[in-house]
N, CA, C and O atoms as a GROMACS GRO file, in nm:
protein
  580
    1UNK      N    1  -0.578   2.268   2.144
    1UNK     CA    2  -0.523   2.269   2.009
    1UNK      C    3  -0.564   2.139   1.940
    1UNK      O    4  -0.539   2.029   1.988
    2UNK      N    5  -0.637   2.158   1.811
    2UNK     CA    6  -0.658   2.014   1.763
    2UNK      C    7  -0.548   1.898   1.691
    2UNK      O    8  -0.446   1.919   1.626
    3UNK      N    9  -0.580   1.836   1.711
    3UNK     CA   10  -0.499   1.757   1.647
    3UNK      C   11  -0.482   1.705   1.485
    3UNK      O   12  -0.575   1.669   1.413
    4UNK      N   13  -0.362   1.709   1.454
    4UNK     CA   14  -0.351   1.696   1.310
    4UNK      C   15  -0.472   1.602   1.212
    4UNK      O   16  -0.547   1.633   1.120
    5UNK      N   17  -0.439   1.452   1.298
    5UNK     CA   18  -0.559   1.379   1.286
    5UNK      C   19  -0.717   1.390   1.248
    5UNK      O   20  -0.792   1.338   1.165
    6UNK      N   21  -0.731   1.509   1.378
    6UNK     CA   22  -0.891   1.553   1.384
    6UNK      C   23  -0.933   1.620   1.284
    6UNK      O   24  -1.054   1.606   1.271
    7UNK      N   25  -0.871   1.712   1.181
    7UNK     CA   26  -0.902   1.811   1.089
    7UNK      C   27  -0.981   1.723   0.983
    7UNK      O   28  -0.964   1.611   0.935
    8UNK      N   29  -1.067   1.813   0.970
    8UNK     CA   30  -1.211   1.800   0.864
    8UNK      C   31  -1.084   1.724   0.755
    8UNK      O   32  -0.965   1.755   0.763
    9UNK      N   33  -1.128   1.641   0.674
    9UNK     CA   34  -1.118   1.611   0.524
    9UNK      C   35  -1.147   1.704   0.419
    9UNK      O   36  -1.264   1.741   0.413
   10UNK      N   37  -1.055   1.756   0.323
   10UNK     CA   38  -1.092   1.836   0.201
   10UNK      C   39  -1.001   1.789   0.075
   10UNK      O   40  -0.899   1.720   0.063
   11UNK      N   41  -1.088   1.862  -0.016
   11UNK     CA   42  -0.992   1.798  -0.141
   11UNK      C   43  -0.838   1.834  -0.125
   11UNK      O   44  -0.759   1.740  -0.130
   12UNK      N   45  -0.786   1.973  -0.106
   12UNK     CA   46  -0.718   2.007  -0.108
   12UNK      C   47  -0.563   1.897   0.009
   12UNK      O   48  -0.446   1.880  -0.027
   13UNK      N   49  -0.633   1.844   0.151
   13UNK     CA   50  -0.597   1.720   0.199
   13UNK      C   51  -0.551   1.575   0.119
   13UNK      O   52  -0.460   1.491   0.115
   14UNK      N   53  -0.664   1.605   0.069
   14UNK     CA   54  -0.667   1.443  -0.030
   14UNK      C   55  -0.587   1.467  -0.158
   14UNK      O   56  -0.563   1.370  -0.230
   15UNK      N   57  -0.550   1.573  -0.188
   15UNK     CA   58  -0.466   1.592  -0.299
   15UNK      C   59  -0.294   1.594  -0.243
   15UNK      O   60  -0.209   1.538  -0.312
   16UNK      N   61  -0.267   1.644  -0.149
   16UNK     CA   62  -0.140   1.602  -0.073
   16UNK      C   63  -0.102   1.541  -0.038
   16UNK      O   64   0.019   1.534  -0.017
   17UNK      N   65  -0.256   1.390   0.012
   17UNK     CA   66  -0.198   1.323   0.079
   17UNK      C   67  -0.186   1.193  -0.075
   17UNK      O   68  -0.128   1.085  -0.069
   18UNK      N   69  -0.244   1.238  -0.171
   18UNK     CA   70  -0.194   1.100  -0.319
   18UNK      C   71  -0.055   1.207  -0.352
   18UNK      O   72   0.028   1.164  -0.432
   19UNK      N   73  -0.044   1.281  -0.319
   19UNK     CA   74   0.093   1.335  -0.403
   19UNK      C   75   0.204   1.262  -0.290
   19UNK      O   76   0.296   1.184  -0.316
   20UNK      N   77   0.170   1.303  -0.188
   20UNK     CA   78   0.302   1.178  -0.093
   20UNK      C   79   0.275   1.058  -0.152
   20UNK      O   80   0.386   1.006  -0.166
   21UNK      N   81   0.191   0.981  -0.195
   21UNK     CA   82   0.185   0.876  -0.212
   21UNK      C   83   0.253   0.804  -0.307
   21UNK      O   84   0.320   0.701  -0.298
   22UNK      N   85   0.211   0.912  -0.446
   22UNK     CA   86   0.339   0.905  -0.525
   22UNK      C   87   0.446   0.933  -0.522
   22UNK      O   88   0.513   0.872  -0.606
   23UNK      N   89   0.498   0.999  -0.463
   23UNK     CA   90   0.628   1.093  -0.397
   23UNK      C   91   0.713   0.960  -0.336
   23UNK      O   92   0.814   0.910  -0.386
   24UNK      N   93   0.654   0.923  -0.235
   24UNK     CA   94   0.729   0.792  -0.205
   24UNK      C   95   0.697   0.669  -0.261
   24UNK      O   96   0.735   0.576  -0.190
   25UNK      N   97   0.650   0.641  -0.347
   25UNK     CA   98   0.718   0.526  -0.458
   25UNK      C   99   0.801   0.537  -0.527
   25UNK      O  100   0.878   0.451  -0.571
   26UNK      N  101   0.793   0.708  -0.555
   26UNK     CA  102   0.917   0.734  -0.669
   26UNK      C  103   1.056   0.700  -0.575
   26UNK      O  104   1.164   0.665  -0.621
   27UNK      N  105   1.029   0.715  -0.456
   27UNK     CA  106   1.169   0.726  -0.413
   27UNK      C  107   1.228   0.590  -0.383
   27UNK      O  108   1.348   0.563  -0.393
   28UNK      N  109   1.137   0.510  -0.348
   28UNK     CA  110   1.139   0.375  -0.296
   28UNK      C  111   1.248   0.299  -0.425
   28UNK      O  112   1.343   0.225  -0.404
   29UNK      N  113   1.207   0.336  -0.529
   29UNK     CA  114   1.241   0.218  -0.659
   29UNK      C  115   1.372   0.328  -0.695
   29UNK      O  116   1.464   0.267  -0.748
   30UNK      N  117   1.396   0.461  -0.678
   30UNK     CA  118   1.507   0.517  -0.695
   30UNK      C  119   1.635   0.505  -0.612
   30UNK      O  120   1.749   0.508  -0.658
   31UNK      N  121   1.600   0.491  -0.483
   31UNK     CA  122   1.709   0.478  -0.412
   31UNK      C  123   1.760   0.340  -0.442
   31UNK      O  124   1.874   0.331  -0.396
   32UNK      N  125   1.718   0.208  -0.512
   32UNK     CA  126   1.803   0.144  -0.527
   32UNK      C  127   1.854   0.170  -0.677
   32UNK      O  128   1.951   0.097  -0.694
   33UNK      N  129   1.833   0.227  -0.764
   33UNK     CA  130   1.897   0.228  -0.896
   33UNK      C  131   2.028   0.306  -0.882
   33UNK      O  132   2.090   0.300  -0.988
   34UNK      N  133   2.076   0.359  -0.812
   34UNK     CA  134   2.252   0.443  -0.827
   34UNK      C  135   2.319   0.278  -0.756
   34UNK      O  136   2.436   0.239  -0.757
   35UNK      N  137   2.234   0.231  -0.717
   35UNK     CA  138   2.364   0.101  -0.651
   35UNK      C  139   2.369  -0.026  -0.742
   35UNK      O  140   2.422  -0.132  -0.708
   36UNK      N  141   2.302   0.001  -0.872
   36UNK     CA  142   2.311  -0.101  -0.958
   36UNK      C  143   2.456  -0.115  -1.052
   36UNK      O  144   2.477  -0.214  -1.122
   37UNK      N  145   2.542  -0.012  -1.043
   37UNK     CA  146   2.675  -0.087  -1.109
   37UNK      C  147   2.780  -0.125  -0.940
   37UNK      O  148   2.892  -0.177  -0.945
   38UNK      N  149   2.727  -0.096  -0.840
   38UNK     CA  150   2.784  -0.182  -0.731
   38UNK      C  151   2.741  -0.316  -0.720
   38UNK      O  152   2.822  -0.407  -0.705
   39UNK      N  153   2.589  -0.337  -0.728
   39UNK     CA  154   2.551  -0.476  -0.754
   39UNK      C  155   2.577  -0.547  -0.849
   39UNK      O  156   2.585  -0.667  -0.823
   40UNK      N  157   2.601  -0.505  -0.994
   40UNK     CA  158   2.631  -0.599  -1.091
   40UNK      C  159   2.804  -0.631  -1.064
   40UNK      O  160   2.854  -0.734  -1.109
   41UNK      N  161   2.875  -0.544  -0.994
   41UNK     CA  162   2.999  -0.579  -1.006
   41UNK      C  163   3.050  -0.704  -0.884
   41UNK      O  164   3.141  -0.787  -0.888
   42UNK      N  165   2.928  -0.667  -0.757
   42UNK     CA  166   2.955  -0.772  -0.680
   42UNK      C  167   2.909  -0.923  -0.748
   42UNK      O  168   2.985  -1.019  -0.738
   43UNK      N  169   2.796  -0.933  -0.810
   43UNK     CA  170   2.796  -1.048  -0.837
   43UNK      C  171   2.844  -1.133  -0.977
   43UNK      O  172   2.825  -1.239  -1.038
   44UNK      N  173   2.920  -1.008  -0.980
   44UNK     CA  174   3.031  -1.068  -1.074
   44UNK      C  175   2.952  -1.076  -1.265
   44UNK      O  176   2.961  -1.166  -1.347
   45UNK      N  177   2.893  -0.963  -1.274
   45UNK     CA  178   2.793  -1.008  -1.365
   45UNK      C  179   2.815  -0.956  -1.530
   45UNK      O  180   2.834  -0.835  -1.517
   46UNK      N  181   2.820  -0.985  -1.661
   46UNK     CA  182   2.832  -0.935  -1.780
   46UNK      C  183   2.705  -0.794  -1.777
   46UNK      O  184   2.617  -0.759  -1.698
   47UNK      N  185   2.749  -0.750  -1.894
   47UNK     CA  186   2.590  -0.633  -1.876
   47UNK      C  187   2.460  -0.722  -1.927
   47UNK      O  188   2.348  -0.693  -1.885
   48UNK      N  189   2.483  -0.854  -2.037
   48UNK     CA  190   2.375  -0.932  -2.075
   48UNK      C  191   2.332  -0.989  -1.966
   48UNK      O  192   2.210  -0.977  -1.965
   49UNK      N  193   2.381  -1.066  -1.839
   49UNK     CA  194   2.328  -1.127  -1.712
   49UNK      C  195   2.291  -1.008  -1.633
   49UNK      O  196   2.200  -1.037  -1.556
   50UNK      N  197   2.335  -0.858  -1.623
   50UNK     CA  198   2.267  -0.772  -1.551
   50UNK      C  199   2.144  -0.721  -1.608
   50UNK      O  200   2.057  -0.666  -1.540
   51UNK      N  201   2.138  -0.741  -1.753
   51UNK     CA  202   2.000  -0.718  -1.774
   51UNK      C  203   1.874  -0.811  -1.773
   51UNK      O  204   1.758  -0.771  -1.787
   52UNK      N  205   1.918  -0.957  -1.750
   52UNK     CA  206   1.848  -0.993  -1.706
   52UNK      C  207   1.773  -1.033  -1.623
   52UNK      O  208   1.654  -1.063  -1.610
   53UNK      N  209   1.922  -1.027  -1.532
   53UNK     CA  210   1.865  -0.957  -1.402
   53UNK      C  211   1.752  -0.890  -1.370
   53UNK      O  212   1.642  -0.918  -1.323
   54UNK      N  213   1.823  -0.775  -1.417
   54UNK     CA  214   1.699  -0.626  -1.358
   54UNK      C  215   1.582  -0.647  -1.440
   54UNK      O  216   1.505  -0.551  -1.442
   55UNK      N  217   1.539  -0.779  -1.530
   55UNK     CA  218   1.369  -0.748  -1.606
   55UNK      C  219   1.303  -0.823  -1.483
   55UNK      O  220   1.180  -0.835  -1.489
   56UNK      N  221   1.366  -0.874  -1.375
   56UNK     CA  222   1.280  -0.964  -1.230
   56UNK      C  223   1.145  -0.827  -1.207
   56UNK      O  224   1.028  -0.844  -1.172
   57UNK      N  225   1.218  -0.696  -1.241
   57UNK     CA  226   1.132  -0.625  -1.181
   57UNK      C  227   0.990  -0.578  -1.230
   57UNK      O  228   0.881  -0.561  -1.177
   58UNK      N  229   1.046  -0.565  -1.361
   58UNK     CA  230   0.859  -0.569  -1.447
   58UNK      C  231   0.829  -0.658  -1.469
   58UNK      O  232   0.706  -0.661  -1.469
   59UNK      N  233   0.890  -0.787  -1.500
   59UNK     CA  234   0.834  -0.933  -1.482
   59UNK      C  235   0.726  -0.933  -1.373
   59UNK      O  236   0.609  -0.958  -1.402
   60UNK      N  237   0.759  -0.909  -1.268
   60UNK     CA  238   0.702  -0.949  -1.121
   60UNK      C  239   0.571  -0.805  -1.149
   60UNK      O  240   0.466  -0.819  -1.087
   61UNK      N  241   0.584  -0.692  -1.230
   61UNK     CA  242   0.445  -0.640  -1.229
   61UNK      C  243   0.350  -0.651  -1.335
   61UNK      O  244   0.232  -0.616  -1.344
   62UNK      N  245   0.440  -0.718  -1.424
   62UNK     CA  246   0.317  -0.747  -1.563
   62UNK      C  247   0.241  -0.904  -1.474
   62UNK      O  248   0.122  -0.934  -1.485
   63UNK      N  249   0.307  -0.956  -1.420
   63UNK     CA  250   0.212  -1.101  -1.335
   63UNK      C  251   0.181  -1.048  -1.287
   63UNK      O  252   0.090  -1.015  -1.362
   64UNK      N  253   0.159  -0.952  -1.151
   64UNK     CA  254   0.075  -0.887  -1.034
   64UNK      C  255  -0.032  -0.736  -1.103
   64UNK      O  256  -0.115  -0.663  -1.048
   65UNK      N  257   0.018  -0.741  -1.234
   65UNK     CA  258  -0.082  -0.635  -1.281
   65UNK      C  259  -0.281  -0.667  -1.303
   65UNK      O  260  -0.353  -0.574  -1.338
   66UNK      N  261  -0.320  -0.768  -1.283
   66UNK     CA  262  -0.439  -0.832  -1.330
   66UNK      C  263  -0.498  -0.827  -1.226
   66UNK      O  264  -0.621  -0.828  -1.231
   67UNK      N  265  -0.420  -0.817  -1.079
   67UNK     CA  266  -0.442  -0.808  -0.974
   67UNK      C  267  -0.500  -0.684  -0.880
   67UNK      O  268  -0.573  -0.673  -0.782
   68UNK      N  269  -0.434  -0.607  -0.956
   68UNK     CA  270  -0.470  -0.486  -0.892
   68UNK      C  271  -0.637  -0.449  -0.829
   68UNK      O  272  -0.671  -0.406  -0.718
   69UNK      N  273  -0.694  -0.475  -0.916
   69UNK     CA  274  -0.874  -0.458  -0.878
   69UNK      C  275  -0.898  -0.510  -0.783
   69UNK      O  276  -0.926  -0.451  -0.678
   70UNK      N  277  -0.894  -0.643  -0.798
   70UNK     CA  278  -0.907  -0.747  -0.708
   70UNK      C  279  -0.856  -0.747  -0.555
   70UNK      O  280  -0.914  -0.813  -0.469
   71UNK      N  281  -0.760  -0.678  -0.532
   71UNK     CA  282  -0.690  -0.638  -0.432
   71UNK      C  283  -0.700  -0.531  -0.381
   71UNK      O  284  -0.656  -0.501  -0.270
   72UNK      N  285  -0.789  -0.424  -0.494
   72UNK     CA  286  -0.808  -0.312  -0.416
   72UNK      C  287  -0.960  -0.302  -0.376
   72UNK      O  288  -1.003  -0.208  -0.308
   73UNK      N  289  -1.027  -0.391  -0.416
   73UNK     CA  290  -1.199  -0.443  -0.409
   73UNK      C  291  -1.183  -0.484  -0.232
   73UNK      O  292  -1.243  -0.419  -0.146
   74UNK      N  293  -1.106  -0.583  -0.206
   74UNK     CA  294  -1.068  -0.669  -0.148
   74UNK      C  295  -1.044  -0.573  -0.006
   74UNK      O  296  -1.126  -0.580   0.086
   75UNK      N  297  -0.893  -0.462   0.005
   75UNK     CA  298  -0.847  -0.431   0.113
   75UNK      C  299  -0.889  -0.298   0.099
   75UNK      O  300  -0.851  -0.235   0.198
   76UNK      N  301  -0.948  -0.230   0.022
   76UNK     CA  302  -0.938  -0.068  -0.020
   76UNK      C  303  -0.796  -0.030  -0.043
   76UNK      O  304  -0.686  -0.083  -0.024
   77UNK      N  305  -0.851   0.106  -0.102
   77UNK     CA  306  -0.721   0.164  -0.175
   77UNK      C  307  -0.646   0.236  -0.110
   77UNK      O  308  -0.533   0.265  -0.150
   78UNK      N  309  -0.695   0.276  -0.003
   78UNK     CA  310  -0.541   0.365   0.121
   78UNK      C  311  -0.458   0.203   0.180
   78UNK      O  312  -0.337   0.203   0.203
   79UNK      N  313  -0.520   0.110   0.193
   79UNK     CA  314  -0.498  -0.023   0.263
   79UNK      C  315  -0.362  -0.045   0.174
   79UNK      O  316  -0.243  -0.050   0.206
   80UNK      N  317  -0.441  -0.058   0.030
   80UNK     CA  318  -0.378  -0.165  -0.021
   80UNK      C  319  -0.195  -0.059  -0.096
   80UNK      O  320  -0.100  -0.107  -0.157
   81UNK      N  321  -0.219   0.086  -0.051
   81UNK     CA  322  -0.140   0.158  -0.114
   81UNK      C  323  -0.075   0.161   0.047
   81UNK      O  324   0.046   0.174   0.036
   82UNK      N  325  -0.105   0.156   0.152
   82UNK     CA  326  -0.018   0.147   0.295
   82UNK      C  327   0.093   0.053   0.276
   82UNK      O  328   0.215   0.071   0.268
   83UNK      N  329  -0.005  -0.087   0.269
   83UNK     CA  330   0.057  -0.202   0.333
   83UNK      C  331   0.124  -0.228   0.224
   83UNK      O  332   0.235  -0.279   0.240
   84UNK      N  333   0.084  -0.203   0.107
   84UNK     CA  334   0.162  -0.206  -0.061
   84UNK      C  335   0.336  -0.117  -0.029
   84UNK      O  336   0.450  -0.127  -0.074
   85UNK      N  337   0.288  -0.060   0.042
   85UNK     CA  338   0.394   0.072   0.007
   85UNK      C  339   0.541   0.021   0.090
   85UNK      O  340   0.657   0.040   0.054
   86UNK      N  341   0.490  -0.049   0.211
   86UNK     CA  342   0.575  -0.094   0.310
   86UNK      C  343   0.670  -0.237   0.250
   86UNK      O  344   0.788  -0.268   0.259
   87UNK      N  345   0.576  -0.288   0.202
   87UNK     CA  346   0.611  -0.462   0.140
   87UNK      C  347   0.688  -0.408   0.037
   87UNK      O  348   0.766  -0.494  -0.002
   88UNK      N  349   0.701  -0.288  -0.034
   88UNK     CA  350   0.777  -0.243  -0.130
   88UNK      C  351   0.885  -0.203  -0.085
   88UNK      O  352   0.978  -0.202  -0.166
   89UNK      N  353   0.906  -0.168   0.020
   89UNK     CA  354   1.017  -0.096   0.060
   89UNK      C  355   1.110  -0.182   0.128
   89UNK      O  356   1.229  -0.156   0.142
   90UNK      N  357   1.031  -0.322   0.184
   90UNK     CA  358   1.108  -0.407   0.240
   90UNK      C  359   1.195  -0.469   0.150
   90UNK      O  360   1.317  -0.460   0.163
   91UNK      N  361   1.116  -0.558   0.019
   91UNK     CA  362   1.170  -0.591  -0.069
   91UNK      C  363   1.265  -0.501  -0.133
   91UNK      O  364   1.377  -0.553  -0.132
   92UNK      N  365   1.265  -0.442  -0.161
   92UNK     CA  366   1.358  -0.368  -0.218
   92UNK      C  367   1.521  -0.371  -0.092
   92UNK      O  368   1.636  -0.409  -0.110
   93UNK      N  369   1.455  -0.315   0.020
   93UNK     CA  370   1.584  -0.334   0.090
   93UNK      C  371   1.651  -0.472   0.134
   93UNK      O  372   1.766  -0.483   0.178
   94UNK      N  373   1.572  -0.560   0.116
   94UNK     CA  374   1.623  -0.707   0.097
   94UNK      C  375   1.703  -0.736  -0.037
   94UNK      O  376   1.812  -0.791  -0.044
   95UNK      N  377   1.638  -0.696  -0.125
   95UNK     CA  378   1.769  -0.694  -0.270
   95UNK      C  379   1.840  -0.630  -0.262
   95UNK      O  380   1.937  -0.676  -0.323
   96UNK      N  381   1.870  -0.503  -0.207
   96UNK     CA  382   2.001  -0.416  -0.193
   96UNK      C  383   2.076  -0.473  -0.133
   96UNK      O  384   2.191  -0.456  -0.171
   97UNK      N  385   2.054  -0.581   0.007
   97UNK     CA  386   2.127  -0.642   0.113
   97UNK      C  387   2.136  -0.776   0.106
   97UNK      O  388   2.145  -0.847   0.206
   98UNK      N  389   2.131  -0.832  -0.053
   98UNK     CA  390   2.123  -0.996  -0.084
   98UNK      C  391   2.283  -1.006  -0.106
   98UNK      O  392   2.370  -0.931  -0.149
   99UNK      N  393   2.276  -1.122  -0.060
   99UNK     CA  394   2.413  -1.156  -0.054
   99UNK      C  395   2.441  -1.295  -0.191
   99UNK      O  396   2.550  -1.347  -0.216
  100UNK      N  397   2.320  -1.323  -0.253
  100UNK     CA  398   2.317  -1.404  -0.429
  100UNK      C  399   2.208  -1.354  -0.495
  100UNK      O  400   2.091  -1.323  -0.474
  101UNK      N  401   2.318  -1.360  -0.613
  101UNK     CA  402   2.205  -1.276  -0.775
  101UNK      C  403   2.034  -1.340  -0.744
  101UNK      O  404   1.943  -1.262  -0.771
  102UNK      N  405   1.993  -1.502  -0.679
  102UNK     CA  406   1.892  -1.558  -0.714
  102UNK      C  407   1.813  -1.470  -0.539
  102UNK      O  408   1.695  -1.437  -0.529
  103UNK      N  409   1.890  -1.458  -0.460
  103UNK     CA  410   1.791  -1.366  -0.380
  103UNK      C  411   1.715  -1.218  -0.428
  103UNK      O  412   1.597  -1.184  -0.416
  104UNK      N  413   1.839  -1.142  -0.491
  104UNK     CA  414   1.829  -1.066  -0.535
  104UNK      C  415   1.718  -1.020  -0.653
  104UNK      O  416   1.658  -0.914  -0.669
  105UNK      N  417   1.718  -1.135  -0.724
  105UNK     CA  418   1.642  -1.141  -0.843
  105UNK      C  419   1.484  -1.151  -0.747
  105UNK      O  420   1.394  -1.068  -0.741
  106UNK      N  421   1.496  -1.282  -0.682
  106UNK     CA  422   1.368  -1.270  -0.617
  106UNK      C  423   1.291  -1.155  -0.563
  106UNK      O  424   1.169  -1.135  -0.562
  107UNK      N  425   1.382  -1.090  -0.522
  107UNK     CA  426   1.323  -0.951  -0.401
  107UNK      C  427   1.286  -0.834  -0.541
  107UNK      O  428   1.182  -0.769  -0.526
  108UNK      N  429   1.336  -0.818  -0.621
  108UNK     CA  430   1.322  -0.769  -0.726
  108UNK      C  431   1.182  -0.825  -0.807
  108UNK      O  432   1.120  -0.755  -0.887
  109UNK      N  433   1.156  -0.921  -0.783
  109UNK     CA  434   1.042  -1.015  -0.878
  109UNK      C  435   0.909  -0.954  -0.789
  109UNK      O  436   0.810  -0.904  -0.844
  110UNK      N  437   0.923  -0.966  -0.658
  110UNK     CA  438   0.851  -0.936  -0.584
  110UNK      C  439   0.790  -0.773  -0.525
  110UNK      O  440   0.681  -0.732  -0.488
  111UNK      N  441   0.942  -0.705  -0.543
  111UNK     CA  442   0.900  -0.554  -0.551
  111UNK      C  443   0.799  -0.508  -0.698
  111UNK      O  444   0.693  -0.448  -0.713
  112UNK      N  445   0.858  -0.548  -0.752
  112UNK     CA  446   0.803  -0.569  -0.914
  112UNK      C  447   0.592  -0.548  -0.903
  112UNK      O  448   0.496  -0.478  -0.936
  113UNK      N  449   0.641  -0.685  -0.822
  113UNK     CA  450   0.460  -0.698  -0.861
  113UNK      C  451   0.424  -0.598  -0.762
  113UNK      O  452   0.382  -0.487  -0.793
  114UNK      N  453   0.442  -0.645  -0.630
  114UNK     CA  454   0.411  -0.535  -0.493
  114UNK      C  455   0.397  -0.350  -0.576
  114UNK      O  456   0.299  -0.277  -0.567
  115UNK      N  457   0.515  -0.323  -0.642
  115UNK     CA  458   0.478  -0.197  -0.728
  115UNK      C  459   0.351  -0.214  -0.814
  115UNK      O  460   0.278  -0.116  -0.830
  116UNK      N  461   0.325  -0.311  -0.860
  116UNK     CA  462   0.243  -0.310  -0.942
  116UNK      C  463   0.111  -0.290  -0.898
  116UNK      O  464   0.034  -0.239  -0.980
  117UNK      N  465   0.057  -0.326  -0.760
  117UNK     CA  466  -0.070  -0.320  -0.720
  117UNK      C  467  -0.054  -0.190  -0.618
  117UNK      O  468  -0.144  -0.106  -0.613
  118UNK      N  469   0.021  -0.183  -0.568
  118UNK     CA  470   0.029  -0.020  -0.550
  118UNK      C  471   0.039   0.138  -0.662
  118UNK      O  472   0.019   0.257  -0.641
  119UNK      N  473   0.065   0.087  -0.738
  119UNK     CA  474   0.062   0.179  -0.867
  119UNK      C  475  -0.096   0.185  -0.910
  119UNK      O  476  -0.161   0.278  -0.959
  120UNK      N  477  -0.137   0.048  -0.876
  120UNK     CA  478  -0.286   0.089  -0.928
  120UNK      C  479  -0.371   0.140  -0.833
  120UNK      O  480  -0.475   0.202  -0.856
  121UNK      N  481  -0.325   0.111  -0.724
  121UNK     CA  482  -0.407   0.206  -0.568
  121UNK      C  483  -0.399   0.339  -0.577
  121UNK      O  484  -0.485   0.414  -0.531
  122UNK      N  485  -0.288   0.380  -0.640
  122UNK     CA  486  -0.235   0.490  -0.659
  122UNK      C  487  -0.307   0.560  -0.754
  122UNK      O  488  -0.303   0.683  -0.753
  123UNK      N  489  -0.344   0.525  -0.802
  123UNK     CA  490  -0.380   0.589  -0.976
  123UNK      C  491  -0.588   0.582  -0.925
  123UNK      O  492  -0.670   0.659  -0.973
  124UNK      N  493  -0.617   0.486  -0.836
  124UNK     CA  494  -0.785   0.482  -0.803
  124UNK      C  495  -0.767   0.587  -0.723
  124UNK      O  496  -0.848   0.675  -0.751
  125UNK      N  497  -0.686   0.619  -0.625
  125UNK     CA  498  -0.729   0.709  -0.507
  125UNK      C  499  -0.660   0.851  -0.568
  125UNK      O  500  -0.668   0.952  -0.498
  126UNK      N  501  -0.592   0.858  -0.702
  126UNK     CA  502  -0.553   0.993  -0.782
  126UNK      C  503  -0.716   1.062  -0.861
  126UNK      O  504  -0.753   1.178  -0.877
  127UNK      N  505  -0.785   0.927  -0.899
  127UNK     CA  506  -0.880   0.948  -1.008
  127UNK      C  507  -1.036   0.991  -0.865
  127UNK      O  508  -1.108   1.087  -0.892
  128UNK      N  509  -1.056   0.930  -0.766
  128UNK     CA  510  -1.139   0.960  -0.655
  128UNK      C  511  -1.114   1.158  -0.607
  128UNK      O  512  -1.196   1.244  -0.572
  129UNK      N  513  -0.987   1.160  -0.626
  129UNK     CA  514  -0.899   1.293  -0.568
  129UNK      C  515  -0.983   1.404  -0.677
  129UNK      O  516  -1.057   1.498  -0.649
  130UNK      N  517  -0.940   1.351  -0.812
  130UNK     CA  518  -0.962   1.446  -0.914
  130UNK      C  519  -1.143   1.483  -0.911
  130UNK      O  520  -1.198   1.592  -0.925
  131UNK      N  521  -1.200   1.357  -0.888
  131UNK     CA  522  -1.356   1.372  -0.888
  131UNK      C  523  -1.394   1.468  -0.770
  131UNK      O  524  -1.483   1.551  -0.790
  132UNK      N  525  -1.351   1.462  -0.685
  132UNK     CA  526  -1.359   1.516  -0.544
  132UNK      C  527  -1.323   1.691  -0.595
  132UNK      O  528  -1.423   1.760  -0.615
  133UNK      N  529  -1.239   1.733  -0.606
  133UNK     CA  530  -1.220   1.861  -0.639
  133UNK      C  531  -1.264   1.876  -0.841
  133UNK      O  532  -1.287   1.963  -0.925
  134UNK      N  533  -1.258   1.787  -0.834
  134UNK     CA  534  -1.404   1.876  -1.003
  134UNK      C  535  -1.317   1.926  -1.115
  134UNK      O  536  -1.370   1.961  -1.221
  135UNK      N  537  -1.165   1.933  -1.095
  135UNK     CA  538  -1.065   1.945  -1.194
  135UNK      C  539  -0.970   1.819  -1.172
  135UNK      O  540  -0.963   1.737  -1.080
  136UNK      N  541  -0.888   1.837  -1.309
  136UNK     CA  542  -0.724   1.715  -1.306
  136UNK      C  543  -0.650   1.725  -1.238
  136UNK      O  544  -0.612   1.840  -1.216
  137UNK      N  545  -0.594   1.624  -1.172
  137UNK     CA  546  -0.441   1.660  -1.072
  137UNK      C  547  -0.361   1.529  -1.105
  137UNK      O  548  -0.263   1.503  -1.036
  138UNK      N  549  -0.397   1.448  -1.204
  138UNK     CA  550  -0.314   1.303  -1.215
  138UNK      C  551  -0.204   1.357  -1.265
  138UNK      O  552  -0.109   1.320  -1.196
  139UNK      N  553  -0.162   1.442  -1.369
  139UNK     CA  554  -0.028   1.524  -1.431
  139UNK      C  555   0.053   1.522  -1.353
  139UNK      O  556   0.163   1.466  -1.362
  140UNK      N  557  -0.011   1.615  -1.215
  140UNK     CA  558   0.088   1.670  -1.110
  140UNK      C  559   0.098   1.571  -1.010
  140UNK      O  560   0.186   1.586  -0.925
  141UNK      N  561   0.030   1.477  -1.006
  141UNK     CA  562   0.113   1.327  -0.944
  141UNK      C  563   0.209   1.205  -1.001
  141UNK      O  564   0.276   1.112  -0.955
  142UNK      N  565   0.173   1.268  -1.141
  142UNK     CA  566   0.242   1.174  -1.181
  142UNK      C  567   0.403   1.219  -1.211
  142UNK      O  568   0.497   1.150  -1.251
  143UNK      N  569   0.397   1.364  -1.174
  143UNK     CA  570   0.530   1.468  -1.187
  143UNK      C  571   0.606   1.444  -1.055
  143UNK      O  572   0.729   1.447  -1.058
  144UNK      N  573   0.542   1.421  -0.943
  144UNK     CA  574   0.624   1.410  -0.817
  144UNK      C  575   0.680   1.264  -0.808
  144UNK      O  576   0.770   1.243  -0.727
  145UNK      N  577   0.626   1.154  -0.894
  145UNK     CA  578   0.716   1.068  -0.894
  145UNK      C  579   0.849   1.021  -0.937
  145UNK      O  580   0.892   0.912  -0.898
   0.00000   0.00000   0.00000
C-alpha cells in the first residue's frame, strides 16, 4: 500500500494543500479573538487602552510586511509558510497565557509580523497553485480563511 507521502504531486494536491494553509491561519488569529473581553478585563483595561493594545498586531505586520520577499527568496515558500505558521501559533499562545499587558502586547507585535510573512508565503504558493492548474483558486482560499 503506498504511502500518503509517496503519491505523485498534482494540482488538484497543491490546491488542498494552500487551502489548509489558509485554513489554519484563519484559525490561529481566531481562536484568540473570543478571549479578548477576558483579557481586557484581566488587565484591568479602558476600551481606549484595549485598543491600543490590540493595534501591537498590525503594527508588528505593516514592519514585517517589506519582508516578506526577502524571506521567502531566502527559506522558500512551504519553509517560510511551515516554520511561519508554527512561530504564529506560539506567539499567539504566549499572549493568551501572559500574565502583563507589556508581554502581551509583545507576543501580539510579534504574531503580527510572523502573520505578516506568512500571509505573503501564502498568497506566492496560492498564485504558483493557480498557474499550475491554468484557472483562479485565490477567491476560494481566501474564503477558507
Amino acid at each position: 500500500m503506498p504511502s500518503l507521502l509517496l503519491r505523485p504531486a498534482s494540482p488538484a494536491r497543491a490546491r488542498t494543500g494552500v487551502s489548509l494553509m489558509f485554513l489554519t491561519n484563519g484559525v490561529l488569529f481566531s481562536a484568540l479573538l473570543p478571549r479578548y473581553p477576558e483579557i481586557k478585563a484581566a488587565f484591568d483595561l479602558t476600551d481606549s487602552q484595549f485598543g491600543l493594545l490590540v493595534v501591537a498586531f498590525p503594527t508588528g505586520a505593516l514592519v514585517a510586511a517589506g519582508l516578506g520577499g526577502r524571506v521567502i527568496r531566502r527559506l522558500g515558500v512551504l519553509r517560510t509558510n511551515a516554520v511561519g505558521s508554527v512561530l504564529l501559533a506560539v506567539a499567539l499562545a504566549v499572549a493568551a497565557a501572559s500574565g502583563s499587558v507589556w508581554s502581551f502586547a509583545a507576543m501580539l507585535l510579534l504574531a503580527g509580523a510572523v502573520d505578516a510573512l506568512v500571509d505573503a508565503a501564502q498568497n506566492v504558493q496560492g498564485v504558483l497553485v493557480e498557474q499550475w492548474r491554468g484557472r483562479s483558486a485565490m477567491n476560494s482560499f481566501h474564503a477558507l480563511w
